[in-house]
MDAnalysis code that builds the backbone (N, CA, C; Angstrom):
import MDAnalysis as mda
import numpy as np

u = mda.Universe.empty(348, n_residues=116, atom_resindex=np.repeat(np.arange(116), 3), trajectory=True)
u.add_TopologyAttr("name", ["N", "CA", "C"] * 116)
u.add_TopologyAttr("resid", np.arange(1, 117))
u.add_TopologyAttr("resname", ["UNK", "UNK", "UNK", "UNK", "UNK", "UNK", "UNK", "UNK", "UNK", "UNK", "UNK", "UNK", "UNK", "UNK", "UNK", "UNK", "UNK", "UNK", "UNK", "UNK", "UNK", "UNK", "UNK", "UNK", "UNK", "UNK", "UNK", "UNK", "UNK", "UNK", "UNK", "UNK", "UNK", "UNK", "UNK", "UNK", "UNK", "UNK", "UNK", "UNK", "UNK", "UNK", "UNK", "UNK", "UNK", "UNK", "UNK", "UNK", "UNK", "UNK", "UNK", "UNK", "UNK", "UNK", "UNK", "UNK", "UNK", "UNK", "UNK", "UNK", "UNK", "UNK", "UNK", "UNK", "UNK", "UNK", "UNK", "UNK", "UNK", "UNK", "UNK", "UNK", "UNK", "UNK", "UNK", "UNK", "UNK", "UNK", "UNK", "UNK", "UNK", "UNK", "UNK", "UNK", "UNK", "UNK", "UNK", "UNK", "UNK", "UNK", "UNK", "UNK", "UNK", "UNK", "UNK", "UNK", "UNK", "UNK", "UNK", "UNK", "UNK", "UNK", "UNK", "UNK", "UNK", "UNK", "UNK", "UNK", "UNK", "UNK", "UNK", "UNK", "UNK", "UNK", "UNK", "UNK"])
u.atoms.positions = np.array([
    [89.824, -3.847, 83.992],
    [89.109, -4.103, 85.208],
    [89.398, -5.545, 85.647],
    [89.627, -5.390, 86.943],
    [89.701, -7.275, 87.517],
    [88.488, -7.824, 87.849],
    [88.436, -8.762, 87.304],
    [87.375, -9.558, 87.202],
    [87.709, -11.155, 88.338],
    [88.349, -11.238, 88.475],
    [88.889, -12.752, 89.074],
    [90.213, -12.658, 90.119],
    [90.859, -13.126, 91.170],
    [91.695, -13.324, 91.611],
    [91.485, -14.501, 92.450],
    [93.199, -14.967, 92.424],
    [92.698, -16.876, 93.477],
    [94.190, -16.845, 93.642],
    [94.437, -17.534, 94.496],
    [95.558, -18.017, 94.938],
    [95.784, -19.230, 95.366],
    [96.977, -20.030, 95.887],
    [96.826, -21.350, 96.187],
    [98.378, -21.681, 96.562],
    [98.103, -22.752, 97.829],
    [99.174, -22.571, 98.483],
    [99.401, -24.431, 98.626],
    [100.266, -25.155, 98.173],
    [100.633, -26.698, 98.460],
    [101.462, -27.543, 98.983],
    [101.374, -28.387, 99.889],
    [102.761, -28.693, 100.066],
    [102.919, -30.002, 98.899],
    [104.082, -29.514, 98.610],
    [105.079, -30.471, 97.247],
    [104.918, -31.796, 97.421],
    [104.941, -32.004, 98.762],
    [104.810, -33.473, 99.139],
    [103.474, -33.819, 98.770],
    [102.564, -33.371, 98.934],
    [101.018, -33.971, 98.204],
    [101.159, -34.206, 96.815],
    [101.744, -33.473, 96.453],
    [101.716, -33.553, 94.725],
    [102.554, -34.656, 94.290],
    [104.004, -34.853, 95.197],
    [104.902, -36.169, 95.273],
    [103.979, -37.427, 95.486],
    [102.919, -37.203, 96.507],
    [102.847, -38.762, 96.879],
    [101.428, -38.843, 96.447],
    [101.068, -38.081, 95.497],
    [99.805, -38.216, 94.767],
    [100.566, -39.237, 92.785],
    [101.487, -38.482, 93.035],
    [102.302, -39.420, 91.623],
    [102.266, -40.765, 91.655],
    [103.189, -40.567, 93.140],
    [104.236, -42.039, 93.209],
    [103.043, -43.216, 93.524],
    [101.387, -42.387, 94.075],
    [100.461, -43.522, 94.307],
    [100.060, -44.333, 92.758],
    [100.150, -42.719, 92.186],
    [99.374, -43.269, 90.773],
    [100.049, -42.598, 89.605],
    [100.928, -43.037, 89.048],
    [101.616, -42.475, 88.236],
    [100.834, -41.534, 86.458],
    [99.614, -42.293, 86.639],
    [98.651, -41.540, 86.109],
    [98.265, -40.330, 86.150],
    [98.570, -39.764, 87.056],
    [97.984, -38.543, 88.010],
    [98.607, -37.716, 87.266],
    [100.154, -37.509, 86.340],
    [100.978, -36.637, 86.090],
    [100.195, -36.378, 84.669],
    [99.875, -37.326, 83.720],
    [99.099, -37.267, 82.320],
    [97.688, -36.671, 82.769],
    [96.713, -37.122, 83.483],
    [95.623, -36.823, 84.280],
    [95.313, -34.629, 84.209],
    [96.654, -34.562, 85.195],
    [96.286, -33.434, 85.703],
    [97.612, -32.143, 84.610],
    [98.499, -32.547, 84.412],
    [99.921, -31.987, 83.729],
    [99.402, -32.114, 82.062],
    [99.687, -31.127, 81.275],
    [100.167, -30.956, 80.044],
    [100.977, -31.298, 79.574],
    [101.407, -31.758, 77.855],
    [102.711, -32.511, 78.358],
    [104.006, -30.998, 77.764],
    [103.703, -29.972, 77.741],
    [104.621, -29.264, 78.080],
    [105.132, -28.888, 79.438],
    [104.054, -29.051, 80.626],
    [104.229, -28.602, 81.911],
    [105.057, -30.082, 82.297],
    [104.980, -31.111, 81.756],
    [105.652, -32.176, 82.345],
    [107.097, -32.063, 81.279],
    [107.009, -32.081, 80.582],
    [108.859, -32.161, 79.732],
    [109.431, -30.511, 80.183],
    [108.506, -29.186, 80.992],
    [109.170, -28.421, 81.802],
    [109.589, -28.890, 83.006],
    [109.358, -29.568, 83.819],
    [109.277, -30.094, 84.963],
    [110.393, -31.363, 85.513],
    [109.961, -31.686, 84.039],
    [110.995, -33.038, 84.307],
    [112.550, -32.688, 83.934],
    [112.865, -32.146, 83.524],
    [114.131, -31.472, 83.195],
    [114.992, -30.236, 83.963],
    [113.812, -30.283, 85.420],
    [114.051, -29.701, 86.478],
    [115.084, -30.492, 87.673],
    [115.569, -30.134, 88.333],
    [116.424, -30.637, 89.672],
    [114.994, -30.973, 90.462],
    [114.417, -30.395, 90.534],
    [113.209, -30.333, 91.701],
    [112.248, -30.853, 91.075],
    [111.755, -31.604, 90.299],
    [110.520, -31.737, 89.576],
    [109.600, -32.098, 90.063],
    [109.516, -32.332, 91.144],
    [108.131, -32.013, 91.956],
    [107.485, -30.456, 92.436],
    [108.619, -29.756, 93.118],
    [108.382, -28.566, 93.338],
    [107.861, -27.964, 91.764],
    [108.436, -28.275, 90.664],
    [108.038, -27.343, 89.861],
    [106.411, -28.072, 89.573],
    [105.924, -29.359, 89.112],
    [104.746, -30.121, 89.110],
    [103.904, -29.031, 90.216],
    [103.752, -29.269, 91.167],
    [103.289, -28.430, 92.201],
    [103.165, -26.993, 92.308],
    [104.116, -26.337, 91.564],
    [103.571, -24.782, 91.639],
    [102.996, -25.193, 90.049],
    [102.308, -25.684, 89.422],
    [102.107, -25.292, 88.263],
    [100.576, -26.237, 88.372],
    [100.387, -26.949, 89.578],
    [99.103, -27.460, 89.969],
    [98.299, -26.364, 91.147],
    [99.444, -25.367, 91.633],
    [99.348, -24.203, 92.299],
    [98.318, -23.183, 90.936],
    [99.339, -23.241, 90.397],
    [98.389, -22.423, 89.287],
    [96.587, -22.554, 88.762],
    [96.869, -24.062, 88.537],
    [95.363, -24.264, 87.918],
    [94.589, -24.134, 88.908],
    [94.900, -24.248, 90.389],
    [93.851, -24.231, 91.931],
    [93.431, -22.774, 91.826],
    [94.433, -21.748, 91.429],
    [94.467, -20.595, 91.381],
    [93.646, -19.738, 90.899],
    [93.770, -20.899, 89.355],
    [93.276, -20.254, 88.127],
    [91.547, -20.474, 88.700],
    [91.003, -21.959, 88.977],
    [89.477, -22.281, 89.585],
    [89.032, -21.387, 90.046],
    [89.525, -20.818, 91.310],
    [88.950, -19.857, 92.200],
    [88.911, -18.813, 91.835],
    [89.547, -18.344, 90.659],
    [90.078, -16.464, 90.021],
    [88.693, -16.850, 89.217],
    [87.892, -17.862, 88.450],
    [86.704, -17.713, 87.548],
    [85.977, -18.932, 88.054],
    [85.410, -18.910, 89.450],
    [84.442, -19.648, 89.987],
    [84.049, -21.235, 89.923],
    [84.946, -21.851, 88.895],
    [84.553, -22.935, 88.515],
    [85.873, -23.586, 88.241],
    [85.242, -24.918, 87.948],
    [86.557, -26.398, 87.206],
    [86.092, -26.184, 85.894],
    [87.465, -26.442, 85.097],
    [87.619, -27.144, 84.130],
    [88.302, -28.307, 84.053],
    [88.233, -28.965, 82.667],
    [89.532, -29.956, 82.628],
    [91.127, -29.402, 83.359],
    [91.735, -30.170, 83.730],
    [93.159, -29.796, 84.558],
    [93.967, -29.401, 82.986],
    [93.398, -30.278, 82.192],
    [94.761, -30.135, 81.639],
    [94.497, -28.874, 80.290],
    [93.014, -28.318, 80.513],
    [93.030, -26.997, 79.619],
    [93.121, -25.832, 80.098],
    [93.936, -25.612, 80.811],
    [94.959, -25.250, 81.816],
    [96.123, -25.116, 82.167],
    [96.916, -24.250, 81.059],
    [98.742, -24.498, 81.027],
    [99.564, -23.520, 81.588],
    [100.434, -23.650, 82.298],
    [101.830, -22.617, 82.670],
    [102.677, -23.112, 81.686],
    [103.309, -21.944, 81.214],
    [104.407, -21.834, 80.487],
    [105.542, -20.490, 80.792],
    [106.921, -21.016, 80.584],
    [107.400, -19.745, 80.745],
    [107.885, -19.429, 79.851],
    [107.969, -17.714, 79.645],
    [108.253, -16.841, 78.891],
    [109.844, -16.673, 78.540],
    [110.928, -16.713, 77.795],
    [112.191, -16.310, 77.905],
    [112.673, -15.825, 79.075],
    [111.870, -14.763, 79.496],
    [112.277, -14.351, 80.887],
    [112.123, -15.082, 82.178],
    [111.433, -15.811, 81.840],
    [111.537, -16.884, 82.694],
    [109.561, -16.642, 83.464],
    [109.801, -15.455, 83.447],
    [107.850, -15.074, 83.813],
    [107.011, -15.969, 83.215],
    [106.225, -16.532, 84.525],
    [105.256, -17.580, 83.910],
    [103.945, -16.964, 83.143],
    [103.357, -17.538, 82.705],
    [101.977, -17.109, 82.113],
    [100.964, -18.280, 81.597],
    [99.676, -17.964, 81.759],
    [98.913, -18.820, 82.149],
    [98.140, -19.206, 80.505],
    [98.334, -20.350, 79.749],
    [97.465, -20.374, 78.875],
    [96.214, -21.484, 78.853],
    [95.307, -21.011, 78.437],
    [93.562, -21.158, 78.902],
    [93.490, -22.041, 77.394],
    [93.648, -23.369, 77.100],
    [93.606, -24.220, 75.557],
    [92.612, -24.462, 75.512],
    [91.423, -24.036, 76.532],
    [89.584, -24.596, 76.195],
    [89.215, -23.128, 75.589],
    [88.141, -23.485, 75.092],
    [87.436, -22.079, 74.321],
    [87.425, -20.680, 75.781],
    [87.714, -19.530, 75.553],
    [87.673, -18.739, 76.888],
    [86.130, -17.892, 76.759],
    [85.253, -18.916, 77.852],
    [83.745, -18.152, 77.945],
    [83.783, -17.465, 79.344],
    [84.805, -17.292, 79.936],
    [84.688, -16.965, 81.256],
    [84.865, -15.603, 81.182],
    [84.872, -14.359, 80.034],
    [84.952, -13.089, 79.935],
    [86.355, -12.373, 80.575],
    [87.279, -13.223, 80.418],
    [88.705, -12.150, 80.635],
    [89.255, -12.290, 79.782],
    [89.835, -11.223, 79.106],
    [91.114, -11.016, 78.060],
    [92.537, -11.279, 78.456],
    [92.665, -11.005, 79.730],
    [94.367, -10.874, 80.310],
    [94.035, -11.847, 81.250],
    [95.551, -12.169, 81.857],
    [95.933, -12.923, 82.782],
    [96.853, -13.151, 83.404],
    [97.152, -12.261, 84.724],
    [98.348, -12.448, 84.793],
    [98.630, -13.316, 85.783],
    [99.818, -14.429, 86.236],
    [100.413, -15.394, 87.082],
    [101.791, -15.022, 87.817],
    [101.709, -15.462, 89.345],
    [102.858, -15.305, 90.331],
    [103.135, -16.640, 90.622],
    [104.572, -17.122, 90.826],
    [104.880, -18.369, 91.172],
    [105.959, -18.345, 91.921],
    [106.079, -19.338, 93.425],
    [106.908, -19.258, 93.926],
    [106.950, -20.621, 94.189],
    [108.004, -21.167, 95.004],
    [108.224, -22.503, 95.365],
    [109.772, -22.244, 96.368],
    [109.438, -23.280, 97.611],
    [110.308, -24.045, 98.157],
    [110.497, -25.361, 98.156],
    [111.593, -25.842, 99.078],
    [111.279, -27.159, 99.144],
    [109.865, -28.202, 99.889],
    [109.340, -27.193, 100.534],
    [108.239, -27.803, 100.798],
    [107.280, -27.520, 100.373],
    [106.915, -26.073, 99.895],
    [105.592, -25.283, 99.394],
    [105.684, -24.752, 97.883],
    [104.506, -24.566, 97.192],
    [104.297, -23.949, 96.255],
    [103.447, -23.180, 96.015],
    [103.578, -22.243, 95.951],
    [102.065, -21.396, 95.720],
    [102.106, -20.724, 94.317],
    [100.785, -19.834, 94.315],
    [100.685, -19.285, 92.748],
    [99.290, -18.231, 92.955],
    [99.072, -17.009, 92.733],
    [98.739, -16.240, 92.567],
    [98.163, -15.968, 90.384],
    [96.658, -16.098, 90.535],
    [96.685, -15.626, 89.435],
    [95.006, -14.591, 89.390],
    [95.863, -13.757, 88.479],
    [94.558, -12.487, 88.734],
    [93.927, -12.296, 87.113],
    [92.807, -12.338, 86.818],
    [91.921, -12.021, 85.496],
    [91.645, -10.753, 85.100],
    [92.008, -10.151, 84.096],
    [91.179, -8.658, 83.816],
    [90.194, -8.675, 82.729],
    [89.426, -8.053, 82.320],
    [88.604, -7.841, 81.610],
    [89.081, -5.955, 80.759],
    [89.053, -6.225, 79.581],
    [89.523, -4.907, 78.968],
    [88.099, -3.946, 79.203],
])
């Protein structure tokens, strides 16, 4: 059963000139797997940004904030992202699944909760 869905849509450039103000912002809000994924990107903002797409995503799919950074995208061999939750999970979903897209200007992310 779905329990949660959120989506979230950014332009890259916020997430760029939210860095370059405060270079803090990347430790702050990023994991440091989502940042040594990111940074080893051509685009590493676009990817920063769909993966801050995610956690906006993730808020609205279970009503509330958490910490940013207990809150991870990772990808799978296949390259399929998936969303891992590193705070205790009291929010009652078992599954989770994540959509990610990106251009050069936008990022968005789609993530939906089920409950078994």
């Amino acid at each position: 059963m779905i329990i949660g869905v959120g989506i979230d849509l950014i332009e890259v450039a916020r997430v760029q000139k939210a860095i370059e103000r405060n270079p803090r912002f990347v430790d702050r809000v990023f994991t440091e797997r989502e940042i040594l994924y990111s940074e080893g990107k051509k685009s590493r903002f676009q990817h920063l940004a769909a993966r801050f797409a995610v956690k906006e995503a993730f808020y609205k799919a279970i009503g509330q904030r958490i910490a940013w950074t207990d809150v991870e995208t990772i990808n799978l061999p296949s390259g399929q992202p998936q969303l891992i939750l590193l705070a205790k999970n009291i929010y009652g979903f078992t599954r989770s699944h994540v959509s990610i897209s990106h251009i050069a200007d936008y990022a968005t992310a789609v993530v939906v909760l089920e409950k078994e």
